[in-house]
N, C-alpha and C positions, 0 to 999 in steps of 0.2 A: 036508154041505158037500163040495165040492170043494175035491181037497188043491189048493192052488194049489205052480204052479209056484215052486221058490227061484232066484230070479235074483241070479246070483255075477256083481259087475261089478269085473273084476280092470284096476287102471293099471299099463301098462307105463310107467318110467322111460326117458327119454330119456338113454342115455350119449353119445351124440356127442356134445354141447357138454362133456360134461365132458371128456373126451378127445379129440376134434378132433384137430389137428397137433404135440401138445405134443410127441411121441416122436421127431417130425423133426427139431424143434431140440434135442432133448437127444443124440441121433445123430450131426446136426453138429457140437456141443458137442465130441463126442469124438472126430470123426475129427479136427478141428482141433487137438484138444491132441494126439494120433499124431503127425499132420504136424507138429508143433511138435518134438514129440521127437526125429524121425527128422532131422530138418534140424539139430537140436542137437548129435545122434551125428554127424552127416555133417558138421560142422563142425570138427568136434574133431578128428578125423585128417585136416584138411587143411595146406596149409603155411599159415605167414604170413603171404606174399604173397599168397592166395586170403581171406583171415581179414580182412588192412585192407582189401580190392576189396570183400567183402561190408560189412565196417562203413561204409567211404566212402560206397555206395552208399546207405545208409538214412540216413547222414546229408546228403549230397548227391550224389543220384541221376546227375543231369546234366553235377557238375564230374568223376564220378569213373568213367567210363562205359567210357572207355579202358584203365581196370583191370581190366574184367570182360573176357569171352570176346569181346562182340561192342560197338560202340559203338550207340547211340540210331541214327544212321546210317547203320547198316546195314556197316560196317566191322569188318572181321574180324580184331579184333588178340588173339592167343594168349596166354593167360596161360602163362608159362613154369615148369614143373614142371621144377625142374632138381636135384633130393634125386640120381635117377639119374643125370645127366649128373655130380655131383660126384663119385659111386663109383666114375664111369667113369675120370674124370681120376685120382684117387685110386689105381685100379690102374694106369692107363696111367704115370702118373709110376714108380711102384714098378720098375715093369718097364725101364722106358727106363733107372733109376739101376743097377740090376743089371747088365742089360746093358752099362755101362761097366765095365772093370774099378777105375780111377781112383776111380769113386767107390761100386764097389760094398761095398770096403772099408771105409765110410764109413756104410754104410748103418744103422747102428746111432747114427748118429748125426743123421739124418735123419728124424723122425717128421713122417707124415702123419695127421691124424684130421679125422673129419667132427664140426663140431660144430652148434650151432643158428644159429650166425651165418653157418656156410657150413665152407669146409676149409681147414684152417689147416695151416703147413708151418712146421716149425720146424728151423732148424738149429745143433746143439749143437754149443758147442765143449768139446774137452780143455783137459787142465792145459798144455799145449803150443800151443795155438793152431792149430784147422783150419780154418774159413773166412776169418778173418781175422789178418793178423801181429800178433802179441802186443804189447797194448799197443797199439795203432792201428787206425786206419778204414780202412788199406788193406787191399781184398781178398787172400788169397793163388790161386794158381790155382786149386786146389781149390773155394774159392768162386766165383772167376769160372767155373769150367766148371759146376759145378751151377745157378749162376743163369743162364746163357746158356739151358739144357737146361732150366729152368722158365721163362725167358722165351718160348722156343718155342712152346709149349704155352697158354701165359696170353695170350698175344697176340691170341690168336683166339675167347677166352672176350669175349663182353657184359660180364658178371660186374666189380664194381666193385672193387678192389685194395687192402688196408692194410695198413700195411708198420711191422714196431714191432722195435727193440731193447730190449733186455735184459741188464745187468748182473750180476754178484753183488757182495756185500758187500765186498769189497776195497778199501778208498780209492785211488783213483787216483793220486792224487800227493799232495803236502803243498801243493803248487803249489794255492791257491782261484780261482785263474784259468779252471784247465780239470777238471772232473772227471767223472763217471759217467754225472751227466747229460748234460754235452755229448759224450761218449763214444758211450752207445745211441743218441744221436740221429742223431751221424756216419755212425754203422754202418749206422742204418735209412738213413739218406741215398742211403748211398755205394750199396746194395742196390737205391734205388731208380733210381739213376741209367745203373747196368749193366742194370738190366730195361729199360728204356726205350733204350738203346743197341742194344738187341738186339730191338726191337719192342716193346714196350708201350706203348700208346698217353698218348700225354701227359693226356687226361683220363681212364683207366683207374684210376691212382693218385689214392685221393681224399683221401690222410691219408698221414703219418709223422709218427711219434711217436717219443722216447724214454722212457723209464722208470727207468733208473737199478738202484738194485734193491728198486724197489718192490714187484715180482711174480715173487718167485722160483719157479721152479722145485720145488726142491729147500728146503722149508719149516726143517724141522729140521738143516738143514745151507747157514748164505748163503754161505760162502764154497765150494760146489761147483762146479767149471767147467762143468758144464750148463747154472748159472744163465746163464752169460754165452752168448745165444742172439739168432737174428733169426727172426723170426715172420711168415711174408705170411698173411693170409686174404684168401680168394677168397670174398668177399661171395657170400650168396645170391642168383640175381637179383630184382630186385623190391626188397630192401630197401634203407633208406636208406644214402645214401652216408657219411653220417659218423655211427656209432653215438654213441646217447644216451650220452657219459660226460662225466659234469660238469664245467664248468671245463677244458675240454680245451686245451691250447693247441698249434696246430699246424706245423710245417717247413715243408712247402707245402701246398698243396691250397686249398680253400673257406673261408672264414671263419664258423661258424654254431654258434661255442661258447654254450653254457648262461651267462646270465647267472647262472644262480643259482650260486654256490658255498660247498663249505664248506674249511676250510682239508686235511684229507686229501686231497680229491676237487685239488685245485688242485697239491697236492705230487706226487700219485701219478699226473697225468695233464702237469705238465709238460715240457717239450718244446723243446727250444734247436734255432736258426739253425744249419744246419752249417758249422763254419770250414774243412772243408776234409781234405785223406785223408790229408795228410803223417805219417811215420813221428813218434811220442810215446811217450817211453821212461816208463817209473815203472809201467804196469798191468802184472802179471803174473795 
């Protein structure tokens, strides 16, 4: 016989349907989550004011359009990075106070710092009374010349103004008619009244507060004359105009206190009508 031929009949498996385009979308899968990532990092070192534009946006696109770079319409409105321009004002100040001799003297008594709310200017007083007469809500010159010399400068800032006093633990008088809190509040007043004489624009200041000596200073020591201090922040631009504190009650400015309150938040945040800058003897 004839060897017959052996006939090998080999099936090739088809892998295309098994594998097709699955590699695409698991590809996309991951460039998305990158992109996810990289947008997460790039958010986290941005300000604030860039952080609510972004959230606004995704929660409504259209009312919040004018917070981003550009509107729906094609309007070019700038989101204001102003972290630098605060540093900037921040040495400029510095420099301008030196440069008086009047209050370069003083300058240890004058702290500037940037904080997350924006830059905050405080001015300490001694056991003798430097910005204002001892005992009272009248400026002495000292203070009217350093506020004229920060009003200069704050005038021309967008940037929204809060203006707070600060007492130390001293009781003011025996007198229950008039005491610490309506003291800080005078002094915030009287502060805010010579900024504004000297340029600030009247909706610039969106708050005056007093405080009493709720927020000292100097913790372990209330009755330090440091405690007894006025404080301006030069709001970030973009944030709001009266910060979230509970129960706030305010001098002048807006009405848009927190209904919610609890009784600290309502102690620590009130805030008396100014009677007025006349000389009041009993604070030392």
């Amino acid at each position: 016989m004839k060897n017959q031929p052996i006939i090998v009949i080999k099936k090739k498996s088809a892998h295309g349907g098994h594998y097709g385009g699955a590699w695409k979308v698991a590809y996309a899968d991951f460039v998305t989550a990158m992109m996810s990532l990289f947008i997460v990092l790039w958010l986290m070192n941005q300000s604030e004011q860039v952080k609510k534009a972004v959230a606004g946006y995704f929660n409504d696109p259209k009312g919040t359009a004018s917070l981003m770079g550009t509107t729906m319409s094609g309007k070019g409105i700038t989101v204001t990075e102003n972290q630098n321009d605060l540093e900037k004002l921040k040495d400029k100040l510095e420099q301008e106070i030196k440069a008086k001799k009047e209050l370069e003297k003083l300058a240890k008594q004058i702290e500037i710092t940037i904080t997350p709310e924006g830059l905050r200017i405080e001015l300490l007083e001694d056991k003798n009374g430097t910005f204002y007469k001892t005992g009272s809500a009248q400026l002495s010159s000292s203070g009217q010349e350093l506020l004229s010399l920060l009003a200069g400068e704050l005038k021309t800032l967008p940037n929204a103004l809060l203006i707070e006093g600060h007492t130390d633990a001293t009781a003011y008088s025996e007198d229950n008619t008039y005491s610490n809190w309506e003291l800080s509040a005078d002094r915030a007043n009287s502060a805010r009244r010579l900024l504004q004489q000297d340029g600030v624009r009247s909706d610039q200041v969106t708050q005056v507060r007093g405080y009493a000596d709720q927020f000292l200073r100097v913790k372990n020591n209330p009755y330090d004359p440091s405690n007894r201090r006025i404080s301006i922040l030069v709001k970030n631009a973009g944030a709001e105009a009266i910060p979230a504190i509970r129960g706030a009650k305010e001098v002048d400015g807006p009405t848009t206190a927190s209904p919610a309150r609890s009784a600290t938040a309502d102690r620590a945040a009130k805030a008396f009508t100014s009677k007025g800058e006349e000389m009041l003897p009993g604070k030392m």
